[in-house]
C-alpha positions in Angstrom: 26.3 -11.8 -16.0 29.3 -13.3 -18.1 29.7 -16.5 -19.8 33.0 -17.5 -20.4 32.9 -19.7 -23.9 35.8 -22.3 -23.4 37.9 -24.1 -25.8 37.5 -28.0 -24.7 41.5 -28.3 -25.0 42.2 -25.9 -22.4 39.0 -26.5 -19.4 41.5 -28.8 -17.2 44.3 -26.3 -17.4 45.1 -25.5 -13.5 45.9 -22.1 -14.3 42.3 -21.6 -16.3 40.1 -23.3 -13.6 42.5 -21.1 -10.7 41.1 -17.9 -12.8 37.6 -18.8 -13.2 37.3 -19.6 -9.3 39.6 -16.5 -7.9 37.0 -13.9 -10.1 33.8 -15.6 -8.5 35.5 -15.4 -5.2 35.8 -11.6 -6.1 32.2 -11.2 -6.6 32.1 -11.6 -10.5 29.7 -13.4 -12.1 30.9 -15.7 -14.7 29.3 -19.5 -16.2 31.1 -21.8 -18.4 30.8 -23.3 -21.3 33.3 -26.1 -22.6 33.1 -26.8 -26.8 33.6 -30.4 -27.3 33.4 -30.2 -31.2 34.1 -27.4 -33.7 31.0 -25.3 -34.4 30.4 -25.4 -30.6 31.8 -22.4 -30.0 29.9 -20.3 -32.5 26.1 -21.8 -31.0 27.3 -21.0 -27.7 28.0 -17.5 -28.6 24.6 -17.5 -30.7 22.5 -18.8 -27.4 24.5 -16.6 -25.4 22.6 -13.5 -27.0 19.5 -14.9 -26.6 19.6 -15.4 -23.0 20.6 -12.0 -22.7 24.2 -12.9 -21.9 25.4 -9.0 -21.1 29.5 -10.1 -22.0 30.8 -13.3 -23.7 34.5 -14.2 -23.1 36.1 -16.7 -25.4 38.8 -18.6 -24.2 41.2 -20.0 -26.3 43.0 -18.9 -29.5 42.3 -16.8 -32.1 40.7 -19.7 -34.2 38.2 -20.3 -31.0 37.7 -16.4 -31.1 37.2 -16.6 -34.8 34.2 -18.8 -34.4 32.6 -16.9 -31.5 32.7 -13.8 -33.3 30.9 -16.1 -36.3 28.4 -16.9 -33.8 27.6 -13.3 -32.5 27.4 -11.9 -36.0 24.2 -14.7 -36.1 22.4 -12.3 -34.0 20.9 -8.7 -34.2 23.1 -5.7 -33.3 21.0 -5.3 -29.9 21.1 -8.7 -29.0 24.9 -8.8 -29.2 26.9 -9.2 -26.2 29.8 -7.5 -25.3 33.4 -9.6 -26.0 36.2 -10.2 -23.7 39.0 -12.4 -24.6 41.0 -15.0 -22.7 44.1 -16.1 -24.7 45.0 -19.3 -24.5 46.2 -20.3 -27.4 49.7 -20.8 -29.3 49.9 -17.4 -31.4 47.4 -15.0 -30.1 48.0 -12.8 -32.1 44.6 -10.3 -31.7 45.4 -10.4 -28.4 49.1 -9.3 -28.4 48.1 -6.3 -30.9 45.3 -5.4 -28.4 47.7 -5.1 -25.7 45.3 -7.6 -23.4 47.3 -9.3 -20.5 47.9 -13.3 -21.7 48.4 -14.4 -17.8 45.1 -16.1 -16.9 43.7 -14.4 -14.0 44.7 -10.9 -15.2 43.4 -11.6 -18.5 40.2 -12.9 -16.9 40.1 -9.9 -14.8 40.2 -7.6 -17.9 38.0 -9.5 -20.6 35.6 -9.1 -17.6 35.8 -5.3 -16.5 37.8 -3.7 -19.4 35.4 -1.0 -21.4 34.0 -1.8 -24.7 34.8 -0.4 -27.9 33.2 -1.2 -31.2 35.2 -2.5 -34.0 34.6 -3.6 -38.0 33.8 -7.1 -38.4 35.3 -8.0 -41.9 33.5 -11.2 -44.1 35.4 -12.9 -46.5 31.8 -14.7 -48.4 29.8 -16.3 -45.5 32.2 -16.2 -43.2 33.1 -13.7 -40.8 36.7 -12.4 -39.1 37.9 -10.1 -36.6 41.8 -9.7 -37.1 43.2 -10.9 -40.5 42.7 -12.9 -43.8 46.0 -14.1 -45.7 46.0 -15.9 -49.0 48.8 -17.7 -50.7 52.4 -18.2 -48.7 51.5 -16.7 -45.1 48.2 -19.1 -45.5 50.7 -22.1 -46.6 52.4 -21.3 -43.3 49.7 -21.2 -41.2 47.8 -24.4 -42.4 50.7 -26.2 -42.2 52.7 -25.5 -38.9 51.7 -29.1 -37.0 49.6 -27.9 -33.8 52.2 -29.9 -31.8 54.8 -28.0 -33.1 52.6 -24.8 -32.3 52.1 -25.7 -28.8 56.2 -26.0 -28.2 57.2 -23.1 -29.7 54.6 -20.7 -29.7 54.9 -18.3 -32.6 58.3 -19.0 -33.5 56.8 -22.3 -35.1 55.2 -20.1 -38.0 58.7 -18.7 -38.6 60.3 -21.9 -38.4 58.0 -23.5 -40.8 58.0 -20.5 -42.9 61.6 -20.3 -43.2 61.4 -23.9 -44.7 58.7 -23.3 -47.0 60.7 -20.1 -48.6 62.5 -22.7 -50.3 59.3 -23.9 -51.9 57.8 -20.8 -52.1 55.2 -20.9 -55.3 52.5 -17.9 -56.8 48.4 -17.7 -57.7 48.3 -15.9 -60.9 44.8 -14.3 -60.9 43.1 -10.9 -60.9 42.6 -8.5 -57.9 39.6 -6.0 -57.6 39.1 -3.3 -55.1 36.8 0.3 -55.0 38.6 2.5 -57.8 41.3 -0.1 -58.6 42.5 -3.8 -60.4 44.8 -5.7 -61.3 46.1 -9.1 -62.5 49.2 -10.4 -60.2 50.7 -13.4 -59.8 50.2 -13.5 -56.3 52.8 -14.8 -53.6 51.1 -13.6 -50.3 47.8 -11.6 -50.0 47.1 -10.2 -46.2 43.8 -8.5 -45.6 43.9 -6.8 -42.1 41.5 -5.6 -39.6 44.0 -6.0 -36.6 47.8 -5.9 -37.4 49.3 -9.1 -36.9 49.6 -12.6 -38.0 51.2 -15.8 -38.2 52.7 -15.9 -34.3 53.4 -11.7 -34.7 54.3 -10.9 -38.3 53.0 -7.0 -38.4 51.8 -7.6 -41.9 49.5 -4.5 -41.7 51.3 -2.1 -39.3 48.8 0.8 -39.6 45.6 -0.8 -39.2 43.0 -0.1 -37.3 39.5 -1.6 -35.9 37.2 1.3 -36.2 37.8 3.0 -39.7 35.7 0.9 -42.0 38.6 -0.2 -44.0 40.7 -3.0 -45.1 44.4 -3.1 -44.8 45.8 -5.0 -48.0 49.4 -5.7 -48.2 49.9 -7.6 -51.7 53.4 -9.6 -52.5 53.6 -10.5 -55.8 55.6 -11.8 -58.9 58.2 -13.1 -56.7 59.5 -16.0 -58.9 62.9 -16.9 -57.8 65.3 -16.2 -55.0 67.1 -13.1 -55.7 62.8 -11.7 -56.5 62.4 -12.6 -53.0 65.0 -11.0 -51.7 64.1 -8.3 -53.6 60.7 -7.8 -52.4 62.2 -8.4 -48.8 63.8 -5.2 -49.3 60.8 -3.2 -51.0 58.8 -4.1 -47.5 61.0 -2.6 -45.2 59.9 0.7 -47.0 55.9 0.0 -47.9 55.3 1.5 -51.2 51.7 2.1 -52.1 52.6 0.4 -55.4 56.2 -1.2 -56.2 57.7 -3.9 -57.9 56.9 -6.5 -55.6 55.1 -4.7 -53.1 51.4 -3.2 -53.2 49.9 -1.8 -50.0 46.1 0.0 -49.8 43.2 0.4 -48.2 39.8 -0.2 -49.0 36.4 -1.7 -48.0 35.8 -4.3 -50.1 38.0 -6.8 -52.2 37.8 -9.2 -54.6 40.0 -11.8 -55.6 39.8 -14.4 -58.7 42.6 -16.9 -59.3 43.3 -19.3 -61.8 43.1 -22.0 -59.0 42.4 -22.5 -55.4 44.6 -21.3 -52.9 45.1 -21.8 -49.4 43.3 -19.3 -47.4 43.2 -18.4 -43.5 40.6 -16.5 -41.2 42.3 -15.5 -38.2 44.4 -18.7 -38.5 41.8 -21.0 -39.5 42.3 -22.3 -42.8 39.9 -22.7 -46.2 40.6 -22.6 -49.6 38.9 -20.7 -52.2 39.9 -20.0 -55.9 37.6 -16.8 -55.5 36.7 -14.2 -53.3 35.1 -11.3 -51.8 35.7 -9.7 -48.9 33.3 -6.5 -47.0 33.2 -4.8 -44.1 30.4 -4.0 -41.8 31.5 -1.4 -39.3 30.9 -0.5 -35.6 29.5 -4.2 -35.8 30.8 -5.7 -32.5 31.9 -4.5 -29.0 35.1 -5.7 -27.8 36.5 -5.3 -24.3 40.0 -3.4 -25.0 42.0 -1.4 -22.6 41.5 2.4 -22.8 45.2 3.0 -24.8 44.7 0.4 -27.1 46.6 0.9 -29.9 44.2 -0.2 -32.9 41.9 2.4 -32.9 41.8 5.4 -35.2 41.0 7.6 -32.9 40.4 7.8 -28.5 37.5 6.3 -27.1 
């Protein structure tokens, strides 16, 4: 049995309900739930496991996903169930890295029948995420695209509203601590990646993967005026472990104290937090992903 956990926003969407009804007509079965308020999703996905729920599908976006995988980690490994996504929201960004379908009854199809493969379920505190953490500018972005703004142009709103903010662009002096490593920065964008992408398909942590109990941190800092930021622009294209404007590293576990709070997001959802710690608790979850899924250190 499969219980499809449903974003309130998207349960009258023709395409959504057309997908729901063509599976059960093809002999899967599959109940809903709709949230109505947030938190719903995460006690759905807790009572899911205890009524022995075998696979969990979360429709929506990766915020909705974000809070269902907060709900699952509420239970014991066994009682777990397996998790398929739907996309449905404006980004999707885990889903695009995973290489999951985004049409509705194709993706329904697959979050359904797709194998499982367990992945490292990162916590930044009390609160768990699947694909990525960012701090500073990308979380600026992210908190303050306008949702209606997201719905018309997808991912190009982050770039759009990111493009505007460059002009505005501002830092977090504070210190940064990792296994075997610190240092103080004044701190323009922190990314912390399990999956790849964020902010509607910025690859801010191109070599990560879901299964090698690390972190991927990419760290832009002391970027103070324009020709800095044009600068470090350059300094990405080439990833240095450690440059001028440009730290990138792995680890598996961080810390972070700032002089003041920044904005923070967990896959998209925002918080803010003048200090920090992020872990990782590996082979935590199962995840439905296709067989040549790119985010995996090694094959199923």
């Amino acid at each position: 049995m499969a219980r499809l956990i449903l974003n309130g926003k998207a349960a009258q969407l023709p395409a959504v309900r057309e997908a729901v009804f063509a599976r059960r007509k093809a002999g899967d079965s599959i109940d809903v739930s709709v949230t109505w308020e947030q938190g719903d999703a995460a006690c759905m996905a807790e009572q899911a496991g205890h009524d022995g729920v075998e696979r969990v599908i979360v429709g929506g976006g990766d915020g909705t996903i974000n809070e269902v995988v907060n709900g699952l980690m509420r239970l014991s490994p066994e009682q777990r169930p397996i998790l398929g996504i739907l996309p449905l929201g404006s980004a999707n960004d885990l889903a695009t890295s995973l290489g999951l379908p985004l049409a509705c009854e194709s993706a329904l199809a697959s979050a359904l029948h797709l194998p499982e493969r367990y992945v490292d379920v990162p916590r930044l505190d009390d609160w768990h995420f699947l694909n990525m953490a960012t701090c500073g500018f990308g979380a600026e972005i992210t908190s303050s695209t306008p949702k209606a703004l997201k719905r018309l142009l997808g991912g190009g709103a982050y770039s759009l509203i990111g493009a505007i903010k460059a002009w505005g662009f501002r830092h977090y002096p504070g210190v940064l601590r990792w296994e075997g490593g610190e240092r103080r920065a004044e701190v323009f964008m922190l990314a912390i990646g399990n999956g790849r992408q964020s902010g509607g398909g910025q690859e801010l942590t191109p070599q990560a993967t879901l299964d090698d109990g690390l972190l991927d941190v990419l760290l832009l800092h002391d970027v103070t005026s324009l020709g800095r930021l044009r600068a470090m622009r350059q300094e990405l294209a080439s990833r240095p472990a450690r440059g001028s404007y440009v730290d990138a590293f792995r680890s598996d576990w961080l810390a972070f104290e700032a002089e003041e709070e920044l904005p923070v997001t967990l896959d998209g959802e925002p918080v803010h937090r003048r200090r920090f710690q992020v872990a990782i608790s590996p082979g935590a979850l199962a995840l439905a992903v296709p067989q040549d899924c790119p985010l995996f250190s090694h094959p199923p």
